[in-house]
VONU-63966 format. One record per residue: x negated, y, z of N, C-alpha, C, O in turn; residue in three letters; chain. Coordinates in pm, 1 decimal. Layout:
BEGIN
@n.x->X; n.y->Y; n.z->Z; ca.x->X; ca.y->Y; ca.z->Z; c.x->X; c.y->Y; c.z->Z; o.x->X; o.y->Y; o.z->Z; rest->ALA; kette->A .
...
***
This chain:
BEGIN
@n.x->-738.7; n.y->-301.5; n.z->-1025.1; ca.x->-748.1; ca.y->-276.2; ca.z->-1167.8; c.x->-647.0; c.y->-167.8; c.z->-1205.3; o.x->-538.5; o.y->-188.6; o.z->-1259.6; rest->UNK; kette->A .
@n.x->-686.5; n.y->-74.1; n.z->-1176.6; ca.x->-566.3; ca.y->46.3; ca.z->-1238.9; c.x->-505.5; c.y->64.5; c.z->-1395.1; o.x->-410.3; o.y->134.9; o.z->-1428.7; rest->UNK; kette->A .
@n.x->-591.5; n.y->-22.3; n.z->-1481.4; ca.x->-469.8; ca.y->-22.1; ca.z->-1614.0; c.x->-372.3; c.y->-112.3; c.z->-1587.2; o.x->-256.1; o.y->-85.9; o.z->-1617.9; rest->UNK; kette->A .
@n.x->-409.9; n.y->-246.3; n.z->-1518.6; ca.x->-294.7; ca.y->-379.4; ca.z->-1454.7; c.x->-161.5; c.y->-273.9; c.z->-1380.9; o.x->-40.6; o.y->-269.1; o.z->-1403.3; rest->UNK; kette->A .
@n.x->-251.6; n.y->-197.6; n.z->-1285.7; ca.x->-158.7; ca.y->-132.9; ca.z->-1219.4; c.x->-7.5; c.y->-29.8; c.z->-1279.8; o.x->115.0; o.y->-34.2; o.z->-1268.8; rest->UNK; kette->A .
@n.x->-94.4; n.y->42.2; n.z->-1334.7; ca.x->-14.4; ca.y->124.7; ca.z->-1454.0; c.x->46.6; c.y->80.2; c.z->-1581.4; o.x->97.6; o.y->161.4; o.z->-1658.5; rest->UNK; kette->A .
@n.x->43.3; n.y->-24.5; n.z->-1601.2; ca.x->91.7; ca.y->-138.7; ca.z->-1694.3; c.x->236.4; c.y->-188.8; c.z->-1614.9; o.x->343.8; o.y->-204.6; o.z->-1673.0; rest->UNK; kette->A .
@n.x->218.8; n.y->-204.2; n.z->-1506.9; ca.x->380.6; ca.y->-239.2; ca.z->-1490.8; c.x->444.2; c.y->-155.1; c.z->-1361.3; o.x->563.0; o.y->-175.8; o.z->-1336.5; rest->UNK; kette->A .
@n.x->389.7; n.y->-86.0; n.z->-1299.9; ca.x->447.0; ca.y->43.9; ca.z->-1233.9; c.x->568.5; c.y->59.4; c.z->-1325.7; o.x->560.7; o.y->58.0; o.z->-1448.5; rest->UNK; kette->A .
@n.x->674.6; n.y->73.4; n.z->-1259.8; ca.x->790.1; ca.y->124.8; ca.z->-1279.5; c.x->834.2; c.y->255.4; c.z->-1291.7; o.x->802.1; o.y->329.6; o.z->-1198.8; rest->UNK; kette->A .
@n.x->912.8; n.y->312.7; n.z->-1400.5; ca.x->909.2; ca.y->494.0; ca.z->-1423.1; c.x->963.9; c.y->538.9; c.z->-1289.3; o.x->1030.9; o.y->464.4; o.z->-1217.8; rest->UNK; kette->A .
@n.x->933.4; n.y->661.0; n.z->-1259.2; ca.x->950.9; ca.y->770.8; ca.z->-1171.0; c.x->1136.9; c.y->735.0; c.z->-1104.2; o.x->1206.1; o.y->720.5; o.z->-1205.0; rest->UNK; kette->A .
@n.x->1184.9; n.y->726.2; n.z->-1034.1; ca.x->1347.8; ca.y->665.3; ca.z->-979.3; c.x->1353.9; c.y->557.0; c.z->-985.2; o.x->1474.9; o.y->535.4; o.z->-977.8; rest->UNK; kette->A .
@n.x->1287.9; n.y->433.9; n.z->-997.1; ca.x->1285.0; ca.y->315.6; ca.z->-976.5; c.x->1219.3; c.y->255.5; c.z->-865.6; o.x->1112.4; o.y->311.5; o.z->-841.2; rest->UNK; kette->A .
@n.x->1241.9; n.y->177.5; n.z->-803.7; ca.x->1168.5; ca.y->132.1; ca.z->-718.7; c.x->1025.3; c.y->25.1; c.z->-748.6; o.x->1015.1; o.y->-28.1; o.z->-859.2; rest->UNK; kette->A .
@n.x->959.4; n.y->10.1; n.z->-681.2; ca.x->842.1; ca.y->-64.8; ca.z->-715.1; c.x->825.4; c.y->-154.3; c.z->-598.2; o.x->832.7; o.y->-102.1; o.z->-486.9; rest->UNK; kette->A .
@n.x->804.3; n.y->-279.8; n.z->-607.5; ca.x->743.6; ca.y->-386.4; ca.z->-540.5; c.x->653.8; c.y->-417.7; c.z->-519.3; o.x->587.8; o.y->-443.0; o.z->-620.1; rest->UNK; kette->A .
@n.x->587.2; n.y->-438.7; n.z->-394.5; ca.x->456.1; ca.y->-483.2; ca.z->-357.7; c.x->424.7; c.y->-554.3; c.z->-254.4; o.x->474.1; o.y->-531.0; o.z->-144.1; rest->UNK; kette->A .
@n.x->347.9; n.y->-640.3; n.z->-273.4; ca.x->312.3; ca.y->-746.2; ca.z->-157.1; c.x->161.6; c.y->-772.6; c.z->-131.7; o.x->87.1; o.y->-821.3; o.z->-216.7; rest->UNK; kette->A .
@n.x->135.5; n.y->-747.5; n.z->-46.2; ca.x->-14.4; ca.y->-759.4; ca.z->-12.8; c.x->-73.6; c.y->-859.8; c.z->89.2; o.x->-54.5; o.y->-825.1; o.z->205.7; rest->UNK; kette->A .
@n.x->-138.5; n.y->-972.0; n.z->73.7; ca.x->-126.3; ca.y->-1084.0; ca.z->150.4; c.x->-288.2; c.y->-1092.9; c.z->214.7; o.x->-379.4; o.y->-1088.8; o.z->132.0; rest->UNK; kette->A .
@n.x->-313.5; n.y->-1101.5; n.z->320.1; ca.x->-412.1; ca.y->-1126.8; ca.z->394.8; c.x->-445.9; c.y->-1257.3; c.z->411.9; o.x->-363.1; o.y->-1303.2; o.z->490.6; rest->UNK; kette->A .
@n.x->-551.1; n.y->-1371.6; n.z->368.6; ca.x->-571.4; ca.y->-1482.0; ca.z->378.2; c.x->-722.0; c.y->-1529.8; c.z->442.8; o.x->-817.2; o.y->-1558.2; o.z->370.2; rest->UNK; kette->A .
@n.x->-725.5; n.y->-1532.6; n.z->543.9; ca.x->-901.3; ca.y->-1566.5; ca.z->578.3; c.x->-1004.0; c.y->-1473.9; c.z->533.5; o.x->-1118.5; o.y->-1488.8; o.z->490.9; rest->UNK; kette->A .
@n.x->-898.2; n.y->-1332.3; n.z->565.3; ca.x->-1000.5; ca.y->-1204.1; ca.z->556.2; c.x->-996.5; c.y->-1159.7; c.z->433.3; o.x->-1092.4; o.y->-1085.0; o.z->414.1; rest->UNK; kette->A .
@n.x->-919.2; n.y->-1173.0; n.z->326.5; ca.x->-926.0; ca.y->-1156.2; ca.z->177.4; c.x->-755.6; c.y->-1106.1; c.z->156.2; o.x->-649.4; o.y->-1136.5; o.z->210.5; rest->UNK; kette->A .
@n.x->-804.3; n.y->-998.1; n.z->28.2; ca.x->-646.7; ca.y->-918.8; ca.z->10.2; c.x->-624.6; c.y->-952.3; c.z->-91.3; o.x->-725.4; o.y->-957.7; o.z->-161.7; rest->UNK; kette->A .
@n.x->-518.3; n.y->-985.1; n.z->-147.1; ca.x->-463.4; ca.y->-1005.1; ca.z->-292.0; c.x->-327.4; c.y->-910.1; c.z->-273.2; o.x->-245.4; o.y->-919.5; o.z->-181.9; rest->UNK; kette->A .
@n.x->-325.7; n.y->-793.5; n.z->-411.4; ca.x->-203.2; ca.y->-687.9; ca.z->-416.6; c.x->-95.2; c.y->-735.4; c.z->-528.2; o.x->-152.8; o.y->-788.3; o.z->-623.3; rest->UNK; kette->A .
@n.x->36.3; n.y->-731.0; n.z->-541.3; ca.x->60.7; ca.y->-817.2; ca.z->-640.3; c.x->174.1; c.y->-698.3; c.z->-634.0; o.x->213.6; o.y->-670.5; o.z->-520.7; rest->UNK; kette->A .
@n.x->233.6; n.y->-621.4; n.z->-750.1; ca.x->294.9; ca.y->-529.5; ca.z->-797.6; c.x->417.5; c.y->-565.3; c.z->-882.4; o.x->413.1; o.y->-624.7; o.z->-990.1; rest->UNK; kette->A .
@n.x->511.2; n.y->-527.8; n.z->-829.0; ca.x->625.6; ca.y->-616.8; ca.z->-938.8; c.x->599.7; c.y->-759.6; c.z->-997.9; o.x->665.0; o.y->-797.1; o.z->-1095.2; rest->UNK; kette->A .
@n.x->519.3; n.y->-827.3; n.z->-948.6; ca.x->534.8; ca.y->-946.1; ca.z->-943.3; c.x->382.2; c.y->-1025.7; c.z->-1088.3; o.x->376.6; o.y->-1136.3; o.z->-1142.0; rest->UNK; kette->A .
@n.x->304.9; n.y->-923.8; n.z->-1098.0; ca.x->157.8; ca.y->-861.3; ca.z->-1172.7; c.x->76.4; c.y->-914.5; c.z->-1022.8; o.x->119.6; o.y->-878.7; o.z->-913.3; rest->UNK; kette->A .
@n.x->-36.2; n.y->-996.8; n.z->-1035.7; ca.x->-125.8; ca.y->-975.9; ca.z->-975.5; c.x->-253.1; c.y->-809.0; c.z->-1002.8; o.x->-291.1; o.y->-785.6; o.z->-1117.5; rest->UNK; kette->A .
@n.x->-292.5; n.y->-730.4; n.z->-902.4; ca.x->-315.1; ca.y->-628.0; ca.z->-931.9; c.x->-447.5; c.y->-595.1; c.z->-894.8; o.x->-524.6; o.y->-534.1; o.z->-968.8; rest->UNK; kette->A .
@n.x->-475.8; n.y->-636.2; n.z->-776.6; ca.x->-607.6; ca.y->-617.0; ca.z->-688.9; c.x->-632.2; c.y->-760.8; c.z->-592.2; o.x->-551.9; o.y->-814.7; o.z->-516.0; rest->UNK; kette->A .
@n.x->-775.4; n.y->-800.8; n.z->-626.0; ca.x->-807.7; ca.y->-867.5; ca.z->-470.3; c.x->-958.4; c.y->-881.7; c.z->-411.6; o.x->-1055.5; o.y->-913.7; o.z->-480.2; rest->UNK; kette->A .
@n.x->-960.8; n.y->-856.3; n.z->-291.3; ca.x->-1132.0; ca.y->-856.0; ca.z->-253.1; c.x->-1152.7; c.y->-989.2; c.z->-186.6; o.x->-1097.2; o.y->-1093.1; o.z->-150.7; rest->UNK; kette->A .
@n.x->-1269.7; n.y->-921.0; n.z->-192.2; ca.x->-1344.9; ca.y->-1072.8; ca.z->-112.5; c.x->-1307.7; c.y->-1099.9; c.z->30.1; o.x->-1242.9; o.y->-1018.3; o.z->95.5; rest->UNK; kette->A .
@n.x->-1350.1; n.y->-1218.9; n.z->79.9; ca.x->-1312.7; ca.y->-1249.5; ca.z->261.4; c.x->-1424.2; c.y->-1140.8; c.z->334.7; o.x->-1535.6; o.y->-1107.2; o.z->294.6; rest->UNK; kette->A .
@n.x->-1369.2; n.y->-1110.3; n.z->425.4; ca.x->-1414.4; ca.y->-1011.5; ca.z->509.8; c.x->-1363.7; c.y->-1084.7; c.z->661.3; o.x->-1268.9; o.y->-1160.4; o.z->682.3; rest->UNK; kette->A .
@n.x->-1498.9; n.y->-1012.4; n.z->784.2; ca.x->-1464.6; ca.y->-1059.1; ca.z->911.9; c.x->-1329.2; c.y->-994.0; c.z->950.2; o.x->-1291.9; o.y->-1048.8; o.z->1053.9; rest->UNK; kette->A .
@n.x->-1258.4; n.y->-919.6; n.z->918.6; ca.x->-1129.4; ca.y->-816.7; ca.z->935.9; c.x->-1040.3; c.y->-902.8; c.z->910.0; o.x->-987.9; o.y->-913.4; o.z->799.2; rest->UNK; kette->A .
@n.x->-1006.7; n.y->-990.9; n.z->1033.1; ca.x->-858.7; ca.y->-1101.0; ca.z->961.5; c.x->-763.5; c.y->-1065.2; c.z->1069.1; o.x->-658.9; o.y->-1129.7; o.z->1076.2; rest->UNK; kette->A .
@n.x->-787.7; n.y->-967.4; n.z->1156.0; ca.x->-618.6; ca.y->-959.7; ca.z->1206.2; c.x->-626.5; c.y->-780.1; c.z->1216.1; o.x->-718.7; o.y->-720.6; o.z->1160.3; rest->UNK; kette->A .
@n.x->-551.7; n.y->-729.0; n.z->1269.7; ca.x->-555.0; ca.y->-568.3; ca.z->1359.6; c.x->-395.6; c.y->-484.0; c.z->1268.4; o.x->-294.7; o.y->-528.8; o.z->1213.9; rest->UNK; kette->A .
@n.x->-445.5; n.y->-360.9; n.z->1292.0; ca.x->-370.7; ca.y->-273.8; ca.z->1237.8; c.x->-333.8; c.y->-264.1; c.z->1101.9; o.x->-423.4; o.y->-304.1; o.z->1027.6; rest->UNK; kette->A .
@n.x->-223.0; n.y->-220.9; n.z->1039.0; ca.x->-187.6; ca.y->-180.9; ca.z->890.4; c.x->-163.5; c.y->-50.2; c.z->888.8; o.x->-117.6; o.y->6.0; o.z->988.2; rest->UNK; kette->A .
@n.x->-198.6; n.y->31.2; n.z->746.6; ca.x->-94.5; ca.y->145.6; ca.z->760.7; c.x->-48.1; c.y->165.1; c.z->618.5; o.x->-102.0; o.y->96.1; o.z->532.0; rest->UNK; kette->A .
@n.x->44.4; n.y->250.0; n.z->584.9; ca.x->102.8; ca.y->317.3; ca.z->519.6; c.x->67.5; c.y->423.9; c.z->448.1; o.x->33.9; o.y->508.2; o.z->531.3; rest->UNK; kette->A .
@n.x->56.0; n.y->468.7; n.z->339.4; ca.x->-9.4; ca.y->626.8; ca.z->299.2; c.x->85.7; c.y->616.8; c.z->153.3; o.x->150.2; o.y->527.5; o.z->98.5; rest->UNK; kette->A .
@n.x->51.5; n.y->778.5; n.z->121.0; ca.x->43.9; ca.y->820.5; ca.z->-11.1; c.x->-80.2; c.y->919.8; c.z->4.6; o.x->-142.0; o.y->975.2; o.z->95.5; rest->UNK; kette->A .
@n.x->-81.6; n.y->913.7; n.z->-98.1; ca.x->-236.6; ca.y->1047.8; ca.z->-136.7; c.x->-212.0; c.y->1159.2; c.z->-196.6; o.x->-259.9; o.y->1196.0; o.z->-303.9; rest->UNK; kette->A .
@n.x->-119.5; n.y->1228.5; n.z->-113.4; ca.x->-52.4; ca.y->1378.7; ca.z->-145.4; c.x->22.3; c.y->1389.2; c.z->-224.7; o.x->17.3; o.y->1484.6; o.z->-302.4; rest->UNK; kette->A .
@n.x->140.0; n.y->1272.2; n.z->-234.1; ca.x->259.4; ca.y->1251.4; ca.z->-322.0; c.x->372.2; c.y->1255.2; c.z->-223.5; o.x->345.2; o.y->1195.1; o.z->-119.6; rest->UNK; kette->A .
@n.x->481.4; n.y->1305.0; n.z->-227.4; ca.x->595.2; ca.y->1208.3; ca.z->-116.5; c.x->637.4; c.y->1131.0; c.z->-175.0; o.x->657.6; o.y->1137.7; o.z->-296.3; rest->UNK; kette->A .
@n.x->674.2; n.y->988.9; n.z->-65.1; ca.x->662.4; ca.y->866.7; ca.z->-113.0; c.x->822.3; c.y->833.3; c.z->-11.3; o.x->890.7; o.y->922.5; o.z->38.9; rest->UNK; kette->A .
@n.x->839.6; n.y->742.7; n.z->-5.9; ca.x->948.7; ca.y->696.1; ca.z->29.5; c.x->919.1; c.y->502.7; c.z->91.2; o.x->830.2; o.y->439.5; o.z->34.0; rest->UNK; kette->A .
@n.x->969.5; n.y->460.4; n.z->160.1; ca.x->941.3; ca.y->324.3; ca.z->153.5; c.x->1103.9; c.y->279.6; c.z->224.3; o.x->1182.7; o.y->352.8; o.z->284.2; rest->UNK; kette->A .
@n.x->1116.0; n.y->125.1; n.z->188.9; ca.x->1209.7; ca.y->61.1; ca.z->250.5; c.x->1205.3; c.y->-98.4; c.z->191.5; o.x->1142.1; o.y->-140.2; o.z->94.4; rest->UNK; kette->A .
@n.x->1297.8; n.y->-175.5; n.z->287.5; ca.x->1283.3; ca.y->-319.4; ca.z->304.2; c.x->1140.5; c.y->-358.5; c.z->304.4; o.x->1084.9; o.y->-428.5; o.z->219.8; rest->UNK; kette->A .
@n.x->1086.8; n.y->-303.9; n.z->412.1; ca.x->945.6; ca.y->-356.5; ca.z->441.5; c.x->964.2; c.y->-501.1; c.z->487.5; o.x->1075.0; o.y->-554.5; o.z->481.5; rest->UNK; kette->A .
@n.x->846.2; n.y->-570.3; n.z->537.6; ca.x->874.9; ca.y->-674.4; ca.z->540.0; c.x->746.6; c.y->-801.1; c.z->604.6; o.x->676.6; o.y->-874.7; o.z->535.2; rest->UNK; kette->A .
@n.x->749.1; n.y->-793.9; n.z->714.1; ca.x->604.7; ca.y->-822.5; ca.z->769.6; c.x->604.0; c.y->-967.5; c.z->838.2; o.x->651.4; o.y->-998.4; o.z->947.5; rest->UNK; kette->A .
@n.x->547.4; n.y->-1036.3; n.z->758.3; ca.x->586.4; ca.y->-1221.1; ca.z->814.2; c.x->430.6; c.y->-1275.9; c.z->775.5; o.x->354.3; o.y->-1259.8; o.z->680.2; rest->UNK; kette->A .
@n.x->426.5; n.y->-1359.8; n.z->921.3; ca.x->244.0; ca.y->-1432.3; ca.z->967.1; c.x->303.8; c.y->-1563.7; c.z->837.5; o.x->419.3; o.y->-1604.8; o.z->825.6; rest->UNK; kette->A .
@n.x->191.6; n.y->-1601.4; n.z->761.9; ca.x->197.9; ca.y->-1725.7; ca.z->719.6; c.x->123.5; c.y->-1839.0; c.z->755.8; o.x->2.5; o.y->-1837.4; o.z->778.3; rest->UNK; kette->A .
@n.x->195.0; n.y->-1935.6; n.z->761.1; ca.x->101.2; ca.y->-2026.3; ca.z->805.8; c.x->64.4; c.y->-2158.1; c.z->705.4; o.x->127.7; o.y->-2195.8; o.z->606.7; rest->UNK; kette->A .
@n.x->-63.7; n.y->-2217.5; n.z->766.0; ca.x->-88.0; ca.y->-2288.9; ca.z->627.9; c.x->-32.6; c.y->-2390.1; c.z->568.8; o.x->-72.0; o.y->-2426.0; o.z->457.9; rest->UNK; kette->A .
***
């Protein structure tokens, strides 16, 4: 939902929070602490992640990558 999104995005020198949780093939994005985005279950429940910006420089830190269990 990009008005959710842009609704609590933090101004330009601030940092922003995000957590994106994988559950039985399903994503939920949660943005400063805003639920933001989530899709449906999909067969895609384990593999690769990546990282991007879309022709911005971006910066990242205190990543943070932990399996949950039920």
């Amino acid at each position: 939902n990009p008005e959710a999104r842009e609704k609590v995005r933090r101004p330009i020198g601030e940092w922003n929070a995000i957590e994106v949780v994988c559950k039985d093939g399903a994503l939920t994005s949660v943005l400063n602490g805003t639920e933001i985005a989530t899709s449906k279950p999909s067969e895609l429940k384990d593999g690769f992640f990546g990282l991007q910006s879309e022709g911005n420089p971006v910066e990242f830190r205190n990543i943070r990558i932990q399996e949950l269990t039920d």
